[in-house]
N, C-alpha and C positions, 0 to 999 in steps of 0.2 A: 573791582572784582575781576579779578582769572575765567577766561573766560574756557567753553569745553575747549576749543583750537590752540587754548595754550599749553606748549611742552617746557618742562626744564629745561634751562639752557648750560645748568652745569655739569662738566664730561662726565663725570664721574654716574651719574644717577641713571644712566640706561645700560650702564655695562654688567653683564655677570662679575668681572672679576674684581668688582670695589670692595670685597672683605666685609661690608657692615651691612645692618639692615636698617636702622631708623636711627634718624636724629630728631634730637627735638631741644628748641631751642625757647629762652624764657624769654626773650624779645628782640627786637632788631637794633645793629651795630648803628646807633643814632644818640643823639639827643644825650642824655643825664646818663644812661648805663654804658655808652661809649668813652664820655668822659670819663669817667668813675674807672673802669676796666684800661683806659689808655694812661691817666694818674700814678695807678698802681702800677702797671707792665711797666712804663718807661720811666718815670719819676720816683719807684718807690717809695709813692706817700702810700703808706702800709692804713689810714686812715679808714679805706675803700675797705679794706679787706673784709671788715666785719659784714657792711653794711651788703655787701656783693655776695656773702658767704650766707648772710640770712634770705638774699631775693633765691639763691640756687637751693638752699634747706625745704624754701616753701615750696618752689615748685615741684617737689621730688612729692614732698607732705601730700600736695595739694593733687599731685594728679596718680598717685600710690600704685591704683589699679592696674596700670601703664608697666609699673616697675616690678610688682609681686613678686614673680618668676624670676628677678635679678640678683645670683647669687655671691658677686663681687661686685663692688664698685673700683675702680681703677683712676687716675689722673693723669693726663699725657705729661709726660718730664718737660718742664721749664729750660732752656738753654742760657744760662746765666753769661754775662758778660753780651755780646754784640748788643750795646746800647741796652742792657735787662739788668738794672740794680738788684733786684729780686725776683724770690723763685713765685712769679703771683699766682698761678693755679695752685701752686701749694698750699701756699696762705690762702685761698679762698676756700679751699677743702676744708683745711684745719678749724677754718671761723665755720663751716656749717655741721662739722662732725658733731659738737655737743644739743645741735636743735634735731637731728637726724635720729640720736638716739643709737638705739639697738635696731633698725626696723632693717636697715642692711649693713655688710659687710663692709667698707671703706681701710682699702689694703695699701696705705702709701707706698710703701716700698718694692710694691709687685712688680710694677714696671719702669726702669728704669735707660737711660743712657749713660754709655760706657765712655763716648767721648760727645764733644761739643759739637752741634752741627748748626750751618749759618742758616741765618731767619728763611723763613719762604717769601716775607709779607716782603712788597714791594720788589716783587720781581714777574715777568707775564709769566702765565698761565703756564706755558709750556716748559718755563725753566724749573718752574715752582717742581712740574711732577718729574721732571727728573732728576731736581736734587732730593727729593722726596723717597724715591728707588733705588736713589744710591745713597747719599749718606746718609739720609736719615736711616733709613732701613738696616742698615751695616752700624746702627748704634744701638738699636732699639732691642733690651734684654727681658725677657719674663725669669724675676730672679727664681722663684716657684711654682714651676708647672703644673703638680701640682693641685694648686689652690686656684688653678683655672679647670682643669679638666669635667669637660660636662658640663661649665657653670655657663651659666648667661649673663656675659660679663657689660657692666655698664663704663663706659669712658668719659669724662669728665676732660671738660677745653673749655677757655675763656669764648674765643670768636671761630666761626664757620666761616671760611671763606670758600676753597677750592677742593676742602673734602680729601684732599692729597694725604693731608696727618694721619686725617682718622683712616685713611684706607690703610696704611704703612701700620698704623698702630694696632688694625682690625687684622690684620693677616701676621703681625709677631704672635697675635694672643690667641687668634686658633691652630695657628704652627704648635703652638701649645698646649692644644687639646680643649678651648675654649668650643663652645657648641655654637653660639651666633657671640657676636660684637654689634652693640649699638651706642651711639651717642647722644651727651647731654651738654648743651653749649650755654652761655649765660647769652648770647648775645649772635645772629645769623646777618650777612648784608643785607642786605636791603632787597627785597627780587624785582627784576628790571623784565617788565615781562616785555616784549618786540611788539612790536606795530602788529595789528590783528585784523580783523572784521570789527566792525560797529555794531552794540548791540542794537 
């Protein structure tokens, strides 16, 4: 258990300027939903896709109240090719569009990329957010402004790692008249909390 003395230790979460307000995430980058979500991204066994598509359907179902107020749901763009058989937050969208129903709005093509930018994963921390400011940023388009203006738009991402995406992707979509950005992740790392007091 997190005890009061402990702070987040990732940058992003005490600054004013990180663009989003809440993430929430349906479980930690571990175990069967890591596997499952790492299959799909780098293997393109499309297998996953349903089964990933129905755990992100329920939890949206299951915690509704949370979401009410969410008048687009959005998908961060996949970057196909560096080692990405497939677009996989696509296809997981797509497998939970028909459990989701009518209950929100789910706009594939809102937000997209103009050109290909290289992965974050697997680089420190501090490369990550400035390839994140530069290219990413410098790709990332809201094709319909819009169909953001005044909404409370929800973003959809496989894994949380450094929060870098969702900040780049939280400030193209109220550049565009977006009112808050929050995210929905299938899967967050693990939190590593530091050495503390003993309860």
């Amino acid at each position: 258990m997190l005890g009061p003395w402990w702070r987040c230790p990732n940058y992003w979460c005490h600054r004013d300027d990180r663009g989003f307000d809440t993430v929430w995430a349906v479980g930690e980058h571990r175990g069967e939903l890591r596997h499952a979500i790492a299959a799909l991204k780098y293997r393109g066994d499309r297998r996953f896709a349903a089964p990933l598509g129905r755990l992100l359907a329920g939890f949206l179902v299951e915690h509704a109240p949370f979401f009410d107020d969410v008048g687009v749901i959005v998908r961060t763009p996949g970057t196909l090719g560096w080692s990405r058989p497939c677009d996989h937050t696509g296809e997981i969208v797509t497998a939970a569009r028909p459990l989701i129903g009518n209950l929100w709005r789910v706009d594939d093509g809102l937000l997209v990329k103009t050109e290909p930018t290289r992965p974050l994963m697997g680089t420190a921390a501090a490369v990550r957010r400035l390839r994140a400011a530069a290219e990413l940023r410098a790709s990332l388009v809201v094709t319909d402004p819009a169909a953001v203006a005044g909404q409370r738009v929800l973003c959809i991402d496989d894994v949380f790692t450094d929060r870098s995406t969702l900040r780049e992707v939280a400030g193209v979509l109220r550049r565009a008249g977006a009112a808050c950005v929050s995210g929905l992740v299938l899967a967050r790392q693990p939190l590593r909390p530091p050495a503390g007091p003993s309860p």
